[in-house]
DRENSETOR-843031 format. One line per 5 residues: number of its first residue (from 1); for each residue x, y, z of N, C-alpha, C, O. Coordinates in steps of 0.2 Angstrom, whole numbers, plus 5000, padded with zeros to 4 digits. Example, Ala and Ser with C-alpha at 12.3 -4.5 7.8 and 13.67 -1.06 7.14 Angstrom:
BEGIN
1	5066:4972:5039:5062:4978:5039:5066:4984:5039:5071:4983:5042  5064:4989:5035:5068:4995:5036:5064:5000:5039:5067:5006:5040 .
end
This chain:
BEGIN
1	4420:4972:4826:4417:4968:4832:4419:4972:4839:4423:4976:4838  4415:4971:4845:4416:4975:4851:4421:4973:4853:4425:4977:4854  4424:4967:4853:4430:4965:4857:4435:4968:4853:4440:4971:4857  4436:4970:4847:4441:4971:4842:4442:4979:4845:4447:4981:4846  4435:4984:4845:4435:4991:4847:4436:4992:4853:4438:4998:4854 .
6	4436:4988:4859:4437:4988:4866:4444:4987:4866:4446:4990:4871  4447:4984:4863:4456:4980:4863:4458:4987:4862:4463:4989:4865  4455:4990:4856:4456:4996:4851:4458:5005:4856:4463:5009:4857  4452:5004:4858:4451:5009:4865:4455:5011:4870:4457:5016:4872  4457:5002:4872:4464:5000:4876:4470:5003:4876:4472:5007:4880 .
11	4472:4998:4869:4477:5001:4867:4480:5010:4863:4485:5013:4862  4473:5013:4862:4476:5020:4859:4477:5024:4867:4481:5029:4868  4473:5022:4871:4475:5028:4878:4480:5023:4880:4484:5027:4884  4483:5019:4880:4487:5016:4883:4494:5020:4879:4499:5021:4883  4493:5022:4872:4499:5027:4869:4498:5030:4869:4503:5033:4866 .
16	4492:5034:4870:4492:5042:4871:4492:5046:4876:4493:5052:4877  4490:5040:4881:4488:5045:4889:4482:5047:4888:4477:5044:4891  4481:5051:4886:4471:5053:4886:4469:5056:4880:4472:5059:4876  4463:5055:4880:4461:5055:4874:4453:5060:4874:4455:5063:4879  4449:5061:4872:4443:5064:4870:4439:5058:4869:4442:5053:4867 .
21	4431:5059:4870:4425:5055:4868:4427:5056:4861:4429:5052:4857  4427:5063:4859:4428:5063:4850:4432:5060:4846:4431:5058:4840  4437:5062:4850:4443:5059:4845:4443:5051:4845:4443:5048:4839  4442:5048:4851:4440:5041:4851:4436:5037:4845:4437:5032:4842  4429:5042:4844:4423:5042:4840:4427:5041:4833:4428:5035:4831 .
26	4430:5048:4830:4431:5049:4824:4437:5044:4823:4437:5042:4818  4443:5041:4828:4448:5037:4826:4444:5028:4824:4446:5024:4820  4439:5029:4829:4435:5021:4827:4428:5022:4825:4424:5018:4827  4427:5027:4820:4422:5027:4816:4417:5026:4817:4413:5024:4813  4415:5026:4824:4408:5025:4829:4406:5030:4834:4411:5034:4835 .
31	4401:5032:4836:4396:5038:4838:4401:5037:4845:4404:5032:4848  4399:5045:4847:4401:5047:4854:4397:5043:4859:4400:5041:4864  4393:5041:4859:4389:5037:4862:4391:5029:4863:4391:5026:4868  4393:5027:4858:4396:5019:4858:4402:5020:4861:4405:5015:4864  4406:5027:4860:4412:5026:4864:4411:5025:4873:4414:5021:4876 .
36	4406:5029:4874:4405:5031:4881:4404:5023:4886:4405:5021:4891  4400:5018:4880:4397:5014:4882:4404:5007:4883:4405:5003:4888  4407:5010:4877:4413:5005:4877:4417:5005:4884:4419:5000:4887  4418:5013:4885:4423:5016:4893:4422:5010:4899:4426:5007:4903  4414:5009:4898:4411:5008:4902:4412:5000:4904:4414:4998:4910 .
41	4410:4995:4899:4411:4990:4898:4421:4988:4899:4423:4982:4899  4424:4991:4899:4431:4991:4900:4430:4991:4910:4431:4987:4914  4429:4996:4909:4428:5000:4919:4425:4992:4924:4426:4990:4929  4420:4989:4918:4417:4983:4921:4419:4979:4922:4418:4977:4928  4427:4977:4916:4429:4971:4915:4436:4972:4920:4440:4967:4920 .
46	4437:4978:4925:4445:4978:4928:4446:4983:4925:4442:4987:4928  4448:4986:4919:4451:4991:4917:4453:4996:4922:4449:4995:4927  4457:5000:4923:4457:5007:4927:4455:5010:4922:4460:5010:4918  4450:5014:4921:4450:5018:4914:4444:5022:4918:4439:5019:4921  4444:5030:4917:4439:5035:4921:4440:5041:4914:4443:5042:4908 .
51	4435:5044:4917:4433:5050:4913:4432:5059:4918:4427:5060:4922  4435:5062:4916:4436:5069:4915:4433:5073:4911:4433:5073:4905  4428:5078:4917:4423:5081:4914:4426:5089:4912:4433:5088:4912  4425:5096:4909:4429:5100:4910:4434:5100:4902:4435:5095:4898  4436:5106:4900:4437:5109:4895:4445:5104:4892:4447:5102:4887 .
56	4447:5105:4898:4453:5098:4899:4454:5092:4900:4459:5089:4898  4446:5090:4903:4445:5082:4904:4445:5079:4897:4447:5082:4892  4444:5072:4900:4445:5066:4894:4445:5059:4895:4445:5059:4902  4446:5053:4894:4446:5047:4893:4454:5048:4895:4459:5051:4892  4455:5043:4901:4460:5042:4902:4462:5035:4905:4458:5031:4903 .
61	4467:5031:4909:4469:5024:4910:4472:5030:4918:4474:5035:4918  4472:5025:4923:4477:5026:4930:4484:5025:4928:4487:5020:4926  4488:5032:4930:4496:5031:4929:4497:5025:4931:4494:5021:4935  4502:5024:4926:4506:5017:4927:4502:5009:4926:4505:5003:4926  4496:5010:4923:4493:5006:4919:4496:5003:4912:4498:5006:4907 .
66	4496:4997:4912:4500:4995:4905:4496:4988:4903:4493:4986:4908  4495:4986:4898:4493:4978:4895:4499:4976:4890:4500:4980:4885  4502:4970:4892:4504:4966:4887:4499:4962:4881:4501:4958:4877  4493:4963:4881:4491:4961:4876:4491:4964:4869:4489:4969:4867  4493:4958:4866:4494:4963:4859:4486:4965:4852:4485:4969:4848 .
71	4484:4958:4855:4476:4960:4853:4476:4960:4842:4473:4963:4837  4481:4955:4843:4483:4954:4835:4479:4949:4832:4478:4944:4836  4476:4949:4826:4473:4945:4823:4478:4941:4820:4484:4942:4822  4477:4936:4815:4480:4931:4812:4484:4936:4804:4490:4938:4803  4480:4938:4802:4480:4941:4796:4485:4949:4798:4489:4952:4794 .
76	4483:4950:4804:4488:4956:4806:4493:4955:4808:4497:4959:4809  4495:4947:4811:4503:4945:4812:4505:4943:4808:4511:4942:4808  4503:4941:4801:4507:4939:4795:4508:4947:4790:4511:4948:4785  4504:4952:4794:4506:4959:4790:4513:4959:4792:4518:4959:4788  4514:4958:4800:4519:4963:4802:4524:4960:4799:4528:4964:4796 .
81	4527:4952:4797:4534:4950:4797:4534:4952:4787:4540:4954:4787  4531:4953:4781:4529:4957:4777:4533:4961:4777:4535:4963:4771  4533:4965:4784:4535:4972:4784:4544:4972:4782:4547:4976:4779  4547:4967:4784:4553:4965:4785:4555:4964:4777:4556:4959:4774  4557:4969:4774:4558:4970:4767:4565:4972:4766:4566:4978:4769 .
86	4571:4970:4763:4577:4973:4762:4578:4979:4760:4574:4983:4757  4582:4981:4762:4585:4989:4759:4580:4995:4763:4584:4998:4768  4576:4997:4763:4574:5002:4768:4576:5002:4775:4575:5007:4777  4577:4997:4780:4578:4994:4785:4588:4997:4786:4591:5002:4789  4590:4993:4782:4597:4994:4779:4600:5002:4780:4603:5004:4784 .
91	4597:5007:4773:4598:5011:4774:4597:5019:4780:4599:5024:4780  4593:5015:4783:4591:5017:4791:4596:5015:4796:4596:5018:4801  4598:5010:4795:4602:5006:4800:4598:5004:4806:4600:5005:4811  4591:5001:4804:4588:4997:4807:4587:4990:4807:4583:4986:4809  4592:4989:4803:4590:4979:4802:4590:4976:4809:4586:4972:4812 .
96	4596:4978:4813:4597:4974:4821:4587:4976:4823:4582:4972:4823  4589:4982:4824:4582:4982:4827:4575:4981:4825:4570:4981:4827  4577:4979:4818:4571:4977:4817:4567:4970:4818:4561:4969:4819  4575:4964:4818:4575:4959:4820:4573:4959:4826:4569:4954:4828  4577:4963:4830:4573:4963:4837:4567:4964:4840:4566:4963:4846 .
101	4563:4969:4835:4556:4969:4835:4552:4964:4834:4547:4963:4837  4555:4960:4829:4550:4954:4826:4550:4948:4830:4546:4943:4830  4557:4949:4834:4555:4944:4840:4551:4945:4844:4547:4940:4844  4552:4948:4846:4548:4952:4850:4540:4951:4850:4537:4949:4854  4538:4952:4845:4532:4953:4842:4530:4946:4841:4524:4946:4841 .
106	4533:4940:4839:4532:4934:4840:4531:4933:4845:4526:4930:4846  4536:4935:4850:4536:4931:4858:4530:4932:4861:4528:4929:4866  4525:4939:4857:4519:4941:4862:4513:4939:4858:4508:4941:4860  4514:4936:4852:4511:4936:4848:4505:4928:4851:4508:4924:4853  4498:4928:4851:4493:4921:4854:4497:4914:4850:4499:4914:4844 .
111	4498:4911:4854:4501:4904:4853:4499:4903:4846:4503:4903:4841  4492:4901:4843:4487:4898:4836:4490:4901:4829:4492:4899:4824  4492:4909:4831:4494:4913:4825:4503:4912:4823:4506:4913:4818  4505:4912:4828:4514:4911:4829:4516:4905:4821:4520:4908:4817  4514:4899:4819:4516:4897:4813:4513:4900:4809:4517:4900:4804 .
116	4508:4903:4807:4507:4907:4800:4511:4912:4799:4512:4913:4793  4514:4918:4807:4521:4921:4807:4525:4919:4803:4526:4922:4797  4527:4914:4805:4533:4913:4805:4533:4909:4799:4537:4911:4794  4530:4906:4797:4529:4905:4789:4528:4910:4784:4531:4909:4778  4523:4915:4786:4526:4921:4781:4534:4924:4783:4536:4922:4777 .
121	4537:4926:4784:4543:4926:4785:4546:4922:4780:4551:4925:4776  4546:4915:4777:4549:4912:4775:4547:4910:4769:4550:4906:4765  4539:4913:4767:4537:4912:4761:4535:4918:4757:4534:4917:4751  4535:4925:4760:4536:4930:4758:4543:4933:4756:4547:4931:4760  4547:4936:4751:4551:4939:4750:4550:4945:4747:4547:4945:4741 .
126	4551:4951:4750:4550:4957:4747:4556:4962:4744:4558:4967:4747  4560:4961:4737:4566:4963:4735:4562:4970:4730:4560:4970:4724  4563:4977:4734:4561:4982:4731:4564:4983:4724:4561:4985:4720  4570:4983:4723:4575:4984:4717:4572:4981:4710:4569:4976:4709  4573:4986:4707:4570:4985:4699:4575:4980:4696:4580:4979:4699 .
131	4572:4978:4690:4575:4972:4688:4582:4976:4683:4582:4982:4682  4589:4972:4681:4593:4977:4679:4597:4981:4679:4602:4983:4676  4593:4984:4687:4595:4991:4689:4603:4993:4691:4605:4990:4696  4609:4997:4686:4614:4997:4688:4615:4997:4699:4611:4998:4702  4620:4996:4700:4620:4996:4708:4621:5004:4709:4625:5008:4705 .
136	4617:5007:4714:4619:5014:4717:4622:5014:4718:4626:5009:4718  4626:5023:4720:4630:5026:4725:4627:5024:4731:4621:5025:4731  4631:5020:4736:4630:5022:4743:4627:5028:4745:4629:5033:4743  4621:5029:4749:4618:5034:4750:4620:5034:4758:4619:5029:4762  4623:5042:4761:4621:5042:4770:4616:5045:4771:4616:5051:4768 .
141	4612:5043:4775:4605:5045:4777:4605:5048:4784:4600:5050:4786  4612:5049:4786:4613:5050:4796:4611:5056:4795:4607:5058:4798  4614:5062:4790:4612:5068:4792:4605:5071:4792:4603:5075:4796  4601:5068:4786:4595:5068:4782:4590:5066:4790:4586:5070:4793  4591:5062:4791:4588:5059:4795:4588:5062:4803:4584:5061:4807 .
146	4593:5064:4804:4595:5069:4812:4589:5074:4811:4583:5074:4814  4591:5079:4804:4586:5085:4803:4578:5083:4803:4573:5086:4805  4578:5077:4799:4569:5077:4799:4567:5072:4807:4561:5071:4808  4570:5071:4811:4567:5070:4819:4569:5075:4824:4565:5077:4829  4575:5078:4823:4575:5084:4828:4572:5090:4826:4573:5095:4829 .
151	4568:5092:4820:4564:5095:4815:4569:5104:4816:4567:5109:4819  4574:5101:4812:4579:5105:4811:4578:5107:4806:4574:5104:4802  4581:5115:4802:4583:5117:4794:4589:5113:4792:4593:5112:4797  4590:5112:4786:4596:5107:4783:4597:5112:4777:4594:5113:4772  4606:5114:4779:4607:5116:4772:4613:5112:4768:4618:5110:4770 .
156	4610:5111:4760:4611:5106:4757:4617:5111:4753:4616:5117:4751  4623:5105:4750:4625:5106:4742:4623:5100:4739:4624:5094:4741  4619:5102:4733:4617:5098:4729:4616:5097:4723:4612:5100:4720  4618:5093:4721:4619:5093:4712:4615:5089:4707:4613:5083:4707  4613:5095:4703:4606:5093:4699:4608:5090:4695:4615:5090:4695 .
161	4604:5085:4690:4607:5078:4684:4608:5085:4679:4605:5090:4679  4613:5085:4677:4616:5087:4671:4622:5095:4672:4625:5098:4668  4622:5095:4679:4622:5102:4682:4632:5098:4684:4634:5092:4684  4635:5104:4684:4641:5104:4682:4645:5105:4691:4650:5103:4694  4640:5108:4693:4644:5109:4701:4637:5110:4704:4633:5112:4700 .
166	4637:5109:4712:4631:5108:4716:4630:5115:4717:4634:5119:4719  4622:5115:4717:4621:5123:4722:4618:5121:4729:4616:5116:4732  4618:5128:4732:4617:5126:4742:4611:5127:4742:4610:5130:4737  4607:5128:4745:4599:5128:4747:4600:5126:4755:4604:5122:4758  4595:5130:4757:4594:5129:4763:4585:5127:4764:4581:5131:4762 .
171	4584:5122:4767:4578:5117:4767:4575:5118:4773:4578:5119:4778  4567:5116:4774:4565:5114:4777:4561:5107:4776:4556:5107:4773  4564:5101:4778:4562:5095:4777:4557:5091:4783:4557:5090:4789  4550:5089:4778:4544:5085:4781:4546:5078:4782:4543:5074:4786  4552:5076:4778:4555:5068:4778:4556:5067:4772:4555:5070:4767 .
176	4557:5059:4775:4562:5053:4769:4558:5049:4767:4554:5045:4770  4559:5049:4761:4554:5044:4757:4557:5037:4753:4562:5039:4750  4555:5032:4752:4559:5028:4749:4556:5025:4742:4550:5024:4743  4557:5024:4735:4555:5022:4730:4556:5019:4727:4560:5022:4724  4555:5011:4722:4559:5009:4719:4565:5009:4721:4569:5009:4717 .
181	4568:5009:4728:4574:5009:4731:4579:5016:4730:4585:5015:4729  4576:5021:4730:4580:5027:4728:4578:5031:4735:4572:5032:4735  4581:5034:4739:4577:5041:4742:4578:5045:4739:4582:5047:4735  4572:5049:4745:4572:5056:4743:4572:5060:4749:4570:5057:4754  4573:5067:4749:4572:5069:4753:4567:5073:4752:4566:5075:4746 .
186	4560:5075:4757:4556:5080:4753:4555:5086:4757:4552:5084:4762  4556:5093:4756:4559:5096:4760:4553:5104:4756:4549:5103:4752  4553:5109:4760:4550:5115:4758:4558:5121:4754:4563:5121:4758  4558:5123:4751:4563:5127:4749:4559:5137:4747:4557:5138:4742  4560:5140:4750:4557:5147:4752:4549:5144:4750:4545:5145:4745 .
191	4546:5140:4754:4540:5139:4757:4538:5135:4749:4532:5132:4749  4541:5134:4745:4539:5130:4739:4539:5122:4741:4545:5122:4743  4536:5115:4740:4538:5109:4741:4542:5107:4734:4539:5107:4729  4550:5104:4737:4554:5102:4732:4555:5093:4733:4553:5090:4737  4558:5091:4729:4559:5086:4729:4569:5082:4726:4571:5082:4721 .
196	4571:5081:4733:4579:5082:4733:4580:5073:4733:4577:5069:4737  4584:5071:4726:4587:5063:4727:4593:5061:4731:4599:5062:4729  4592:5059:4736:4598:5058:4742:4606:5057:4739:4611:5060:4740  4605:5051:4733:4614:5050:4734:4615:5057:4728:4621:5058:4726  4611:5061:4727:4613:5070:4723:4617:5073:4728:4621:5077:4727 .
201	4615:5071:4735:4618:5075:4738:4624:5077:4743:4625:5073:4748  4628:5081:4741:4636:5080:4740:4638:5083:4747:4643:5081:4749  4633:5088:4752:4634:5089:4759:4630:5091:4763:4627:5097:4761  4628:5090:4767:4622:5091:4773:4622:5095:4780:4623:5091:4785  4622:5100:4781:4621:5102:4788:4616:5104:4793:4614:5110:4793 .
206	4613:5101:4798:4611:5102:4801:4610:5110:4804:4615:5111:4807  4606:5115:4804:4609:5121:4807:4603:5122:4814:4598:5118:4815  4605:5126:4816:4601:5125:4823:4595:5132:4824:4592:5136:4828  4594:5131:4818:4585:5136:4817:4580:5130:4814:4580:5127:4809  4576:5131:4819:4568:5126:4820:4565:5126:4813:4566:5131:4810 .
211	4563:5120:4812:4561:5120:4804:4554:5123:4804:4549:5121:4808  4554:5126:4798:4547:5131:4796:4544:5125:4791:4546:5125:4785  4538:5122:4793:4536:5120:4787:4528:5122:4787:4527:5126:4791  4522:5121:4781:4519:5126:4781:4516:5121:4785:4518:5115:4785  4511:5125:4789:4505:5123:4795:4500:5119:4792:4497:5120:4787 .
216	4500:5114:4795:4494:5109:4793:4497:5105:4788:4493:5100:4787  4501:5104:4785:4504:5100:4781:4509:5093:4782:4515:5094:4785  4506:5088:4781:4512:5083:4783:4515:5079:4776:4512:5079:4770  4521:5075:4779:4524:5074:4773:4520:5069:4766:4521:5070:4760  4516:5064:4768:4509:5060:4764:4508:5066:4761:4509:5065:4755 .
221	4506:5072:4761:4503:5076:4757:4509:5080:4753:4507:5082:4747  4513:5080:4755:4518:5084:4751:4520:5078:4746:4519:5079:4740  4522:5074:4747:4526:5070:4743:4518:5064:4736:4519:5061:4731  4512:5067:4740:4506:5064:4735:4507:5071:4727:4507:5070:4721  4509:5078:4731:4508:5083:4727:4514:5081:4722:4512:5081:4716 .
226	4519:5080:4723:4527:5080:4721:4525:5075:4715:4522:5076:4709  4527:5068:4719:4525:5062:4713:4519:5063:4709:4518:5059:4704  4517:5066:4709:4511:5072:4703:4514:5075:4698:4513:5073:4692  4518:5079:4701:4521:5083:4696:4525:5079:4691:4526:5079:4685  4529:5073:4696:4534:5071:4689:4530:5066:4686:4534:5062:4683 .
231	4525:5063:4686:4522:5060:4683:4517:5061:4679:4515:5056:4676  4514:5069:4679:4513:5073:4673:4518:5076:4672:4516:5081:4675  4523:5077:4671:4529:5082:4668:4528:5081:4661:4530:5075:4658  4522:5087:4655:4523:5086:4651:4529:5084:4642:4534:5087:4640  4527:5078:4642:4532:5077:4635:4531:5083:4633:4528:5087:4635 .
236	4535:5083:4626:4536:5087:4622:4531:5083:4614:4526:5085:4611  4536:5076:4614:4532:5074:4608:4527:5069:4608:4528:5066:4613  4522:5067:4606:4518:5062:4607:4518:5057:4598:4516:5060:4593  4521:5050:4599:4522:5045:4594:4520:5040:4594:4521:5036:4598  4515:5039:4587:4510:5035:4586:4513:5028:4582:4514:5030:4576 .
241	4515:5022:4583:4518:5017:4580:4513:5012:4580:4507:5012:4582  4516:5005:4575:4514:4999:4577:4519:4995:4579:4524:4996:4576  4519:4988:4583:4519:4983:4584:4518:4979:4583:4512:4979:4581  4522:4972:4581:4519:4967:4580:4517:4962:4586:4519:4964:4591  4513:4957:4585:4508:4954:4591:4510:4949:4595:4508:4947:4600 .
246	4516:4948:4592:4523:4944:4597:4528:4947:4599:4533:4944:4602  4528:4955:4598:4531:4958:4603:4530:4964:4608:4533:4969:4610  4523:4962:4608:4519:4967:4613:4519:4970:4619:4520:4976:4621  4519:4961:4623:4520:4959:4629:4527:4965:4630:4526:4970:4632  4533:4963:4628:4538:4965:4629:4540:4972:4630:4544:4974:4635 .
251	4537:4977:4623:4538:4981:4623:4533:4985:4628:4536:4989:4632  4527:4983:4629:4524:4987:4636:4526:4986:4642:4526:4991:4646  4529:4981:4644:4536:4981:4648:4540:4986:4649:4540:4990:4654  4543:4987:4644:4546:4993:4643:4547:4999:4643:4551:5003:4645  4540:5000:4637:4539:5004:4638:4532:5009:4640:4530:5015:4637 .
256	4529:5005:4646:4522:5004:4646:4522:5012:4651:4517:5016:4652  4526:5013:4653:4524:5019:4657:4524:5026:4654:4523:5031:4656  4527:5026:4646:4527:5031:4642:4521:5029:4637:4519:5033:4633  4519:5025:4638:4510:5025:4633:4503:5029:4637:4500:5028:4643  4501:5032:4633:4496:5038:4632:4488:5031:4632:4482:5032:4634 .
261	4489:5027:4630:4480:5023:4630:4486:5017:4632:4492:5016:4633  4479:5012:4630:4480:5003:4630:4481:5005:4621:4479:5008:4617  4487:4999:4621:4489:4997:4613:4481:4994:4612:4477:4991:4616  4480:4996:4603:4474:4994:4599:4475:4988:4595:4480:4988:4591  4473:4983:4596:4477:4976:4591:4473:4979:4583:4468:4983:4584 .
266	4474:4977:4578:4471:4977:4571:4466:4971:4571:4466:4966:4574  4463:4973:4565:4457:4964:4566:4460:4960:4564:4458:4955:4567  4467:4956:4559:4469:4954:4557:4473:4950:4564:4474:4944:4565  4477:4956:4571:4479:4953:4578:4486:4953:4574:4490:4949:4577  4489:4956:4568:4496:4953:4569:4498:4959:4570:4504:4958:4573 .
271	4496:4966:4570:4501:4973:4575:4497:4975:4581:4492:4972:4583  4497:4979:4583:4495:4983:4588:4498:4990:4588:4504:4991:4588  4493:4995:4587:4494:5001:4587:4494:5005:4593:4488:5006:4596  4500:5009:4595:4500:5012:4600:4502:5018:4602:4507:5019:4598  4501:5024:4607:4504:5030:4607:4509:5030:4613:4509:5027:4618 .
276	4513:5033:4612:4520:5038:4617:4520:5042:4618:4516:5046:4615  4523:5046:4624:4522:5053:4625:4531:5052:4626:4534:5047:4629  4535:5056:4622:4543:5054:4622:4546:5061:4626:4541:5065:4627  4550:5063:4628:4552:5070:4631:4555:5073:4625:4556:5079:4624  4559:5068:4620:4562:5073:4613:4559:5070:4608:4554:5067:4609 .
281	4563:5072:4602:4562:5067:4596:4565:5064:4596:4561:5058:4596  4573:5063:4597:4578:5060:4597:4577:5054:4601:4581:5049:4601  4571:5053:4606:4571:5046:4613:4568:5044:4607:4570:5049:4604  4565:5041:4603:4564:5036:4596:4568:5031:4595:4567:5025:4595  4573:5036:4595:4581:5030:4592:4578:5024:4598:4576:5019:4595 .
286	4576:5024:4606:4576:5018:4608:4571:5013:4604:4571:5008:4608  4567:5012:4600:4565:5007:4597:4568:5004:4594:4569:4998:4595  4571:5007:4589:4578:5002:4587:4578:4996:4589:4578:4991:4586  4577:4996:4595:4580:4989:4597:4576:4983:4595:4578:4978:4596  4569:4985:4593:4566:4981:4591:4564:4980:4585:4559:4978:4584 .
291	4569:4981:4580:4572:4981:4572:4563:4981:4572:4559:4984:4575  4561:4976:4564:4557:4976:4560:4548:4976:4566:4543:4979:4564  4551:4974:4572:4545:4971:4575:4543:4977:4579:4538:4977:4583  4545:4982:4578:4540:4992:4576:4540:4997:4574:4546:4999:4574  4536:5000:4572:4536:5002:4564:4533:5009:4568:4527:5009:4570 .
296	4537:5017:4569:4534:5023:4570:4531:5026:4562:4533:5027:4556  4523:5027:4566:4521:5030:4558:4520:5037:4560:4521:5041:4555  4519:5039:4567:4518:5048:4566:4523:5050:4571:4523:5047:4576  4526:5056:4569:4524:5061:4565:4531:5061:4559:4537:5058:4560  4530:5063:4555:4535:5061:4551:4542:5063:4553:4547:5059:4551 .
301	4542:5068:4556:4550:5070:4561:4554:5063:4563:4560:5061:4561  4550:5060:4567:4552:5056:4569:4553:5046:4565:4556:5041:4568  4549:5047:4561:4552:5044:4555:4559:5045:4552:4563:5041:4552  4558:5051:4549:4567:5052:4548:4572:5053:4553:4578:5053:4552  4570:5053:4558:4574:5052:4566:4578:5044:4565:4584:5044:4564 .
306	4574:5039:4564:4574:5033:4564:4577:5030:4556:4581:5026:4554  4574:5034:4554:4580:5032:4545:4586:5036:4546:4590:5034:4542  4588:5041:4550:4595:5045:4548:4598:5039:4555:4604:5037:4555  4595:5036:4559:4599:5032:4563:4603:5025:4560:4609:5022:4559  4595:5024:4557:4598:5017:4551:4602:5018:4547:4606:5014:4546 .
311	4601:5023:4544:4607:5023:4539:4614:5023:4543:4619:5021:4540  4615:5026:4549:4620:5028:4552:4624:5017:4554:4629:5016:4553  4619:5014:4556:4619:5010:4556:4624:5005:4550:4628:5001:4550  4620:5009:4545:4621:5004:4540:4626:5005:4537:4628:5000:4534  4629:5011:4538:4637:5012:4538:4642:5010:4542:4647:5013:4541 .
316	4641:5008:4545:4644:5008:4552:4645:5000:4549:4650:4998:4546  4640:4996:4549:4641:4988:4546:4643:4984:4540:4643:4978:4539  4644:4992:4535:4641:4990:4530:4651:4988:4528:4653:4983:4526  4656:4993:4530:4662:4992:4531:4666:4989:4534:4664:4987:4539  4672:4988:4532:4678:4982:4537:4676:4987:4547:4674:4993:4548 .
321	4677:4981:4550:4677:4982:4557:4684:4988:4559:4690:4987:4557  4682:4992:4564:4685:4998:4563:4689:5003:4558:4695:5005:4557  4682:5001:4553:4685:5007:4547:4684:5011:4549:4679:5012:4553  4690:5018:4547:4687:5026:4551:4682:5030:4544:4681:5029:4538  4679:5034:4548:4673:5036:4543:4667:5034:4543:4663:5037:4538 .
326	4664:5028:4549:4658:5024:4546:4654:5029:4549:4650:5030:4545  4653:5032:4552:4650:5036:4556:4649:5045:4552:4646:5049:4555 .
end
């Protein structure tokens, strides 16, 4: 709507200071001409807003120009209080201030939309943590977070999952990312994009050479390219089972982010067959847990993976309670 693009207009030079016909254009997805028209229609209504001819020139507001309108719909003040999600707030040490934005943003927010606010606040809950998940390390974020606004290099010790003592790297980092409640950092290391898990890392220094990152690159692009990679990170094995049709639900729960298709039910409906992509042989053993209710058919390696475990089982219960040797 034009009210919607003129609020829009308002508000972008009001945070930019000045702007381009074009840039105007391509941010609100309408011709250089409808912008011009728009300037216009603003200049009508009181606006101080003029325009600058000249390789320099541009769409601009008279210094010291401001509006308190916030020009929020209904649906976009029940976004903002949404935003108010535990744990990332937290580990920034924004919770004070975030509270104090949302007041904020209430107080300025048109009288009609204020109880639907404020009702999502108290009807939405957003608890990013996975279900079960043991409790973290404390992660500090103060140095991580210095380096990627003052767009410093960071040199890191940091300890890889299975590595024995931390190695040092020196980083050039696009930011912090938050996942499933884990960060990251994601950083350039001799011009390659790495991907560093915050509480890995054992110390941090800011050093005082301007961070080099490659041109034209921002962090949404780096961290799209990354979570790529670990989520094609090829298995090793791929294992074809069945299921039974009352433990389906469960098992793709669990293990739905390692299946290669959708499970196939039989015509019968009492199994379903489905494929794995496992990183060893040996990740098998985790079926087990679902004794009789699934059955690996291929490849035979992993077959006997799962009989050399049962049996291991079977001696283990088969004798008095801590007999030595069941094992």
């Amino acid at each position: 709507m034009k009210s919607d693009r003129l609020l829009s207009i308002l508000l972008l030079l009001q945070t930019r200071g000045r702007a381009t016909a074009t840039e105007l254009a391509d941010r609100l997805e309408v011709s250089v001409r409808t912008v011009y028209r728009d300037v216009e229609a603003l200049s009508a209504s009181g606006v101080p807003v003029y325009t600058e001819r000249g390789r320099h020139g541009g769409i601009a507001l008279l210094p010291g120009y401001r509006t308190d309108v916030t020009g929020l719909t209904a649906d976009e003040s029940r976004a903002l209080f949404v935003l108010a999600a535990q744990g990332a707030h937290t580990a920034l040490g924004l919770d004070a201030a975030l509270g104090s934005a949302l007041r904020k943003v209430m107080a300025a927010l048109p009288e009609p939309h204020r109880p639907a606010a404020e009702l999502t606040s108290r009807r939405i809950l957003v608890d990013p943590e996975r279900w079960m998940r043991t409790a973290a390390p404390a992660v500090d974020l103060d140095v991580l977070n210095t380096a990627v606004f003052a767009d410093r290099r960071l040199r890191l010790r940091y300890r890889h999952s299975g590595a024995d003592a931390p190695s040092t790297y020196t980083v050039d980092p696009y930011g912090l990312v938050v996942k499933a409640g884990v960060w990251y950092l994601v950083a350039d290391h001799r011009g390659a994009p790495r991907l560093y898990r915050a509480e890995r890392v054992r110390s941090a220094t800011v050093t005082d050479e301007p961070v080099r990152r490659r041109r034209g690159v921002e962090l949404a692009e780096v961290w799209e390219q990354l979570r790529r990679q670990v989520e094609r990170r090829p298995a090793e094995v791929l294992v074809r089972a069945r299921v039974r049709a009352g433990r389906l639900d469960q098992f793709v729960r669990l293990h739905g982010a390692q299946l290669t298709a959708a499970p196939e039910p039989d015509p019968a409906g009492e199994w379903a067959t489905v494929e794995l992509a496992v990183s060893e042989l040996r990740a098998v053993r985790q079926l087990l847990s679902f004794g009789a209710g699934v059955e690996v058919l291929e490849p035979p390696a992993a077959r006997e993976v799962l009989a050399e475990a049962a049996a291991e089982l079977l001696r283990l219960y088969a004798g008095k309670p801590g007999s030595p040797g069941a094992l």
